[in-house]
N, C-alpha and C positions, 0 to 999 in steps of 0.2 A: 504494500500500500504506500510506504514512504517513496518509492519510487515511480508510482504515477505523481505524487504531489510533486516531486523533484523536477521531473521531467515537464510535468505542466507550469511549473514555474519560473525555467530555462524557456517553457515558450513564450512564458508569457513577458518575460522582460525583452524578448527578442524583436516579438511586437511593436512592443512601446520603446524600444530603440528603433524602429523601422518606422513607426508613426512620425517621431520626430524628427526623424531623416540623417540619423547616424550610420543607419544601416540600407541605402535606398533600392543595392538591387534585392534585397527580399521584400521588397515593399514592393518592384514588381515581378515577380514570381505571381502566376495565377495558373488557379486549377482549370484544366480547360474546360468542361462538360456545367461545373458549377458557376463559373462569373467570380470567384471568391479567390482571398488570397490562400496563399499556402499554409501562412501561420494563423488563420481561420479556421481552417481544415484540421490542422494540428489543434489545436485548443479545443477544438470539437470534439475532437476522438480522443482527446486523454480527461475531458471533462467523462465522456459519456464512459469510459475505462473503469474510472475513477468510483465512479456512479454503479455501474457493473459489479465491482469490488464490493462496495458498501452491501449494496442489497443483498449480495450472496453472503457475508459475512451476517448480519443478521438473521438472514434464514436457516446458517449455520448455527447460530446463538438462541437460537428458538429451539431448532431440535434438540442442543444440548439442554434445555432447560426442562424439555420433557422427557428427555430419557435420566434425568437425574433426579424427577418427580417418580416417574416408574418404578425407580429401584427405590425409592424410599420407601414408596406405597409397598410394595412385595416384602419388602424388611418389615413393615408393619405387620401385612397381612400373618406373615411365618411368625411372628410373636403372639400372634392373637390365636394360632391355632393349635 
C-alpha cells in the first residue's frame, strides 16, 4: 500500500512541476485515444490502485472478524456442552 501512495505522489508532484512549466515536454505528452495528459492517466490509475487496495483490505478485515467471532462462539459452545 505505501507504494501506491509513493508512486502517486512522485506523480503527483511531476504534474505540478509540469503545470508550472519546469517540466514542459510532459506537459505535452498526451494519450492519444483519451485527449488527456499522461500524468492524468497516471494519477488515474494509481488513485483507482490505490482504491482497489483499500477495499480488498477491508473485505479482508471483515472476514477476519468473523472467523475470529466463529471460533469464539464454538469455544463457547464446547464449554456449554
Amino acid at each position: 500500500m505505501i507504494w501506491w501512495i509513493l508512486l502517486l505522489a512522485i506523480v503527483v508532484i511531476l504534474s505540478y512541476l509540469s503545470d508550472v512549466g519546469l517540466l514542459p515536454f510532459i506537459h505535452e505528452l498526451r494519450v492519444p485515444y483519451l485527449n488527456a495528459s499522461l500524468l492524468s492517466l497516471l494519477i488515474l490509475l494509481c488513485t483507482l490502485g490505490v482504491l482497489g487496495r483499500m477495499l480488498y483490505k477491508v473485505k479482508k478485515g471483515k472476514t477476519e472478524i468473523l472467523a475470529r467471532r466463529i471460533m469464539e462462539l464454538e469455544k463457547a459452545l464446547k464449554k456449554k456442552e
